[in-house]
N, C-alpha and C positions, 0 to 999 in steps of 0.2 A: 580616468579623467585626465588629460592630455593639458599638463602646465598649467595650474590654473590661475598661477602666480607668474607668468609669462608677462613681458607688455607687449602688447599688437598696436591699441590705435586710441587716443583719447584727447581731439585737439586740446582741449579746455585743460587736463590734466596737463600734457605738453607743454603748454604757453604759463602755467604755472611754474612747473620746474624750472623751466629757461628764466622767468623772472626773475625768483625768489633763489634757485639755487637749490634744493630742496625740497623734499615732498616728504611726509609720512604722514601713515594709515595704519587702521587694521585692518588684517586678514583675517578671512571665515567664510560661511558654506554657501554668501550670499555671493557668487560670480561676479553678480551686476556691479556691485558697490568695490570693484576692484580696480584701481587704475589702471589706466594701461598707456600704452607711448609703444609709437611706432618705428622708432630709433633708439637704438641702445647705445647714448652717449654719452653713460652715467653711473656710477657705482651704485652697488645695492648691497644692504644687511637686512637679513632676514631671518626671524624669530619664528620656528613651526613647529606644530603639534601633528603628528598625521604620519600614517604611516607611505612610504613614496619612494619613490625612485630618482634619482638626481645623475646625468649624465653631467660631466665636464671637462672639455678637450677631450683626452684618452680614454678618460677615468669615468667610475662607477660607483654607485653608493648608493644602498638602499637603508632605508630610515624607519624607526618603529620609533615614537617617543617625539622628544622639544629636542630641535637642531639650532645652532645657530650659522647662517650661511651668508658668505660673502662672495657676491656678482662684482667681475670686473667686463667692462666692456670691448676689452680686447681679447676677453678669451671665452669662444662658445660653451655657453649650457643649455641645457635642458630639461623641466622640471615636470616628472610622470606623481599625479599624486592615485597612490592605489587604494586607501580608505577615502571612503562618500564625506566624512566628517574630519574639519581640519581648521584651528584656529592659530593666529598669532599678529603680528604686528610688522610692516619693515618698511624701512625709508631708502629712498633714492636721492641723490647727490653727485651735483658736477665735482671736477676735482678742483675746478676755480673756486668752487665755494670753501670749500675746506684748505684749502690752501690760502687766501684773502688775508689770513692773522701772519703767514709767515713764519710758522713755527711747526707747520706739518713737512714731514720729507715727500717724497713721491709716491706716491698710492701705488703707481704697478710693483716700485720696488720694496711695498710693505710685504712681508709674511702670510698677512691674510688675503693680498690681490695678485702675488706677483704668479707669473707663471711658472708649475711645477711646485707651485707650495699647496699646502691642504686647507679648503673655505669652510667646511665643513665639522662644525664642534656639537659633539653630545651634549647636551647639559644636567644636572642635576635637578633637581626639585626647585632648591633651593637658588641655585642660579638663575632659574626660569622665572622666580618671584623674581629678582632683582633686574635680570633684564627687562621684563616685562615693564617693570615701572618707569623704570629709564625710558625705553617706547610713551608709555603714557604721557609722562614730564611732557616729551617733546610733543606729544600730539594736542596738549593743551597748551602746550605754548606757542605753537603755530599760529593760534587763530587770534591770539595778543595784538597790541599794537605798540608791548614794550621795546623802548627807541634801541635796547641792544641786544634783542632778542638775537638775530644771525651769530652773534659770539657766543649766548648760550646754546643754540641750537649744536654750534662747532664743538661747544664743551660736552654735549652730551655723545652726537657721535662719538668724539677721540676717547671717551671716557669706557664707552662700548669697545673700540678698538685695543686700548690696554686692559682691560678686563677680560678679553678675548685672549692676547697675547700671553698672559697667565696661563690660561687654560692647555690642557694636555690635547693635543688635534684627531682627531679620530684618525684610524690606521688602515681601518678593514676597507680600501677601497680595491674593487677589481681594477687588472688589466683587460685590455679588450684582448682576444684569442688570437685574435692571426697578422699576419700581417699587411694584409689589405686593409682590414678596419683600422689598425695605428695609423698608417699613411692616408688614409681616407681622412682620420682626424686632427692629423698634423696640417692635412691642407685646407680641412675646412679653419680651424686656427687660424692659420696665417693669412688667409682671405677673410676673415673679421677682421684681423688688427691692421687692414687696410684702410679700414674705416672706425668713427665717421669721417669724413673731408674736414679739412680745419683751417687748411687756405687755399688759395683760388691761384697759387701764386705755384706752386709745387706738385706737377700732373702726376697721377697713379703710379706710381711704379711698375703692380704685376700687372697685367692686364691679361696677358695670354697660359693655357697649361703651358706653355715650355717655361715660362717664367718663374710660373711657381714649381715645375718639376726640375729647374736647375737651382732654387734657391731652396728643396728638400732635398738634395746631391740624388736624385732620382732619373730613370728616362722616362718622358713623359709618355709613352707606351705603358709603362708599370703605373704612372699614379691614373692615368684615365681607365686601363681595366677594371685597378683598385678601386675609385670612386664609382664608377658605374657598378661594379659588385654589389657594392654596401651601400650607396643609397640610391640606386636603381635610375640614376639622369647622370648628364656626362662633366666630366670637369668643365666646362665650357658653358654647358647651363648655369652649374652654379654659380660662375664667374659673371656669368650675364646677369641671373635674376638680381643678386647682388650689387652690380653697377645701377640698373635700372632703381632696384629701391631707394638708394643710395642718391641716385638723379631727383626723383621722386621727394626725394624729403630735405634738400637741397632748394627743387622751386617751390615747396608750398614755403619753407622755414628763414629763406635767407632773403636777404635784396641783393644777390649775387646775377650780375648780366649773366642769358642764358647761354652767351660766350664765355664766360668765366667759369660757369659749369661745367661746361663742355669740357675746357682745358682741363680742369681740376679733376677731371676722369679720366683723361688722355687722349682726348679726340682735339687732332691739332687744329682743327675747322668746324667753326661751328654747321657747315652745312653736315659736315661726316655725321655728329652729335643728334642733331634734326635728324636725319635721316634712318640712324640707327633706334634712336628712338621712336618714331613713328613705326616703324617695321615690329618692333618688340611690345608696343603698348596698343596700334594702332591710333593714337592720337599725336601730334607734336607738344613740346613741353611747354608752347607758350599756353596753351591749355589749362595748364594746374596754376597760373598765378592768377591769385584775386582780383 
């Protein structure tokens, strides 16, 4: 069962989070009742029962038992669950939200997001009562209309994040074997944390493999073998589908001119931007606004 806690596409879920800042749920065997969002521009904690598989940048982890797991949006995962039955609870969160009181440091350079640290915590029985309630707290107090509910909501996250920070981090993660797959994963990496766009004002940096094969001290000969090895389409695909998403969730999501887009991806003209995009979607972008 292929990520079942993945987000793909949920406008209504979306236009909540962007709101509020915040989102949680439970998790469990019913698919449907799972949110999901088609842009990953947001942290996640996650509470599971089930036994799965958890790829992250390099790294590997397979899970029997309650994990507790921290999504950063700059750095690729991907969640395999291998038992049919799987519950638990987890919330999504901008880092403007949690940051709003002025008393949080930087989420990518916490322990539990930053890259190279481990998201990944076993829990105890006993832990899993605790966290679990935590989860609840905040999932009945979403639906409040107490006037300072976003500062307890904050409390309860940070409260989850030092309770975590105690915790001993699970160790048994694989490396990946060769090294086509590392370089494969370093570049898919660094092509997420290009995104999402955050202003209209500062165009893409990498845009082509030589870009990203000279900012992995690599020749781009080696990282497009690599990539094409291991996930069978070419660096250049994946640079595209990725801009294209990236375009894509830009005009349904912003009132950014569909020149400002444009730029904001690195196409100096907006006809370049039209152009490429119709060739790759077959429709032009004015298309996807309401």
């Amino acid at each position: 069962m292929k990520d079942q806690l993945e987000f793909q596409n949920s406008e209504n879920g979306l236009n909540d989070l962007k709101l509020k800042g915040f989102k949680v749920y439970e998790v469990n065997g019913d698919v449907s009742k799972i949110p999901t969002y088609n842009r990953r521009d947001f942290y996640k904690i996650c509470i599971n029962t089930s036994k799965s598989l958890i790829h992250y940048a390099d790294r590997g982890i397979e899970t029997d038992g309650t994990i507790l797991f921290f999504g950063n949006p700059h750095i690729p995962y991907s969640w395999e669950m291998i038992s049919p039955d799987y519950e638990g609870y987890a919330c999504v969160f901008t880092e403007e939200f949690l940051k709003a009181n002025d008393r949080s440091g930087s989420l990518p350079e916490s322990p539990l997001f930053k890259i190279g640290g481990t998201p990944i915590f076993t829990l105890s029985p006993e832990q899993k009562v605790f966290i679990d309630s935590l989860f609840q707290k905040m999932i009945e107090e979403q639906e409040t209309d107490y006037v300072f509910k976003d500062d307890l909501m904050r409390n309860y996250i940070n409260l989850i994040l030092h309770e975590s920070m105690k915790m001993q981090p699970t160790e048994n993660f694989f490396k990946h074997k060769n090294a086509s797959s590392r370089i494969t994963s370093l570049f898919l990496e660094l092509l997420e944390r290009q995104f999402p766009i955050e202003t209209k004002n500062e165009p893409l940096a990498l845009k082509t493999p030589q870009d990203y094969a000279k900012s992995l001290a690599v020749h781009v000969n080696h990282l497009n073998r690599s990539v094409k090895e291991i996930t069978g389409k070419s660096t250049t695909s994946h640079i595209t589908e990725r801009i294209i998403s990236e375009a894509k969730a830009l005009l349904q999501h912003t009132d950014w001119s569909i020149s400002d887009i444009g730029y904001s991806l690195g196409f100096e003209y907006p006809s370049y931007f039209n152009n490429y995009f119709k060739r790759l979607t077959g429709t032009i972008p004015k298309s996807l606004r309401v």
